[in-house]
N, C-alpha and C positions, 0 to 999 in steps of 0.2 A: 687680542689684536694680532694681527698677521703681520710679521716682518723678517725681511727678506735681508739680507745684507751680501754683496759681493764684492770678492775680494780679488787679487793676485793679477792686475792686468799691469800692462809698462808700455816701455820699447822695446821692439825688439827687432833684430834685423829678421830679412828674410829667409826663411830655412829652420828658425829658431823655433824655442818650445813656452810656451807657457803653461801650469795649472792654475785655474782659475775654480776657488772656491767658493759655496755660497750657503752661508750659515739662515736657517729658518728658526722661526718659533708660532704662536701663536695658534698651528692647527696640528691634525695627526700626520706627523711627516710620512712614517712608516707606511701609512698607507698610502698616502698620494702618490698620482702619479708628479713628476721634477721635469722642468723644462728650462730651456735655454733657450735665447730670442739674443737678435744683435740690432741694433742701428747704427748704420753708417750716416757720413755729415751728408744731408741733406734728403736721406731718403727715409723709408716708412720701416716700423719695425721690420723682421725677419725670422721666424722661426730657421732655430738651428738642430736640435734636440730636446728628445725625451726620455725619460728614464719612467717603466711602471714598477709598482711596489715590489714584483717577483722579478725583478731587473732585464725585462724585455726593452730592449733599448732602438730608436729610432732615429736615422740624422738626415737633413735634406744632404741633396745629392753633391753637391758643391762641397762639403765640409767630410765625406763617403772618406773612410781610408784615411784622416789626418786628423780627426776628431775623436777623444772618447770620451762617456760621458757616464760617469758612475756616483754613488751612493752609500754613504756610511751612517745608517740608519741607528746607530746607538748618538754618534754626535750631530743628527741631524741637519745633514751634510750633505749637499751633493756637489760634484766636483765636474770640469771640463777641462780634460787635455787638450791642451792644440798642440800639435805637431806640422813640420812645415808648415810654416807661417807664410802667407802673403800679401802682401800689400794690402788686396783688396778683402781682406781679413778687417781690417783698421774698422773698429768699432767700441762704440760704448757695448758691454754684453750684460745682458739681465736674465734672474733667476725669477722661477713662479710657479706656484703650483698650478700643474694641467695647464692651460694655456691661460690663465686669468693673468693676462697681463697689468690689469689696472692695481692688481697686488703686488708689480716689481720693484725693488728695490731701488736705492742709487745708480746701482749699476758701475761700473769699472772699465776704465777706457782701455784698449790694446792699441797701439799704435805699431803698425809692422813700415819699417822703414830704413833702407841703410843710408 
């Protein structure tokens, strides 16, 4: 069974940092590709990030330069920096392998607000 759990979101003022971890089990992490998706209150998910197995990494343009997004494939882990945080950051964020979103977790709310 495939489970996805995320961690490390809050409040945070604007400007500030979070990491945001996201513990998998259930398939071959190592090899998949790891992705990050957000939703904000009242809109549709959002792809943010991807991570592939050889750690070629992808972010939409919006998140470019304030986001990274890495993997520690012995603790079957991948992880999302944010840096400068904004407002419109303010999301639940969820992990998943390759884009299968119907396999995301709880997810983990970031609230960016001062």
């Amino acid at each position: 069974e495939v489970q996805l759990v995320e961690s490390g979101g809050g409040l945070v003022q604007p400007g500030g940092s979070l990491r945001l971890p996201c513990s998998a089990s259930g398939f071959t992490f190592s090899s998949s590709v790891m992705s990050w998706a957000r939703q904000a209150p009242g809109k549709g998910l959002e792809w943010v990030s991807s991570i592939y197995s050889d750690g070629v990494t992808y972010y939409a343009d919006f998140v470019k330069g304030r986001f990274t997004i890495s993997r520690d494939n012995p603790k079957n882990t991948v992880y999302l920096q944010m840096n400068n945080l904004k407002p419109e950051d303010t999301a639940v964020y969820y992990c998943a392998p390759g884009r299968s979103w119907g396999l995301r977790g709880q997810g983990t709310q970031v609230t960016v607000s001062s």
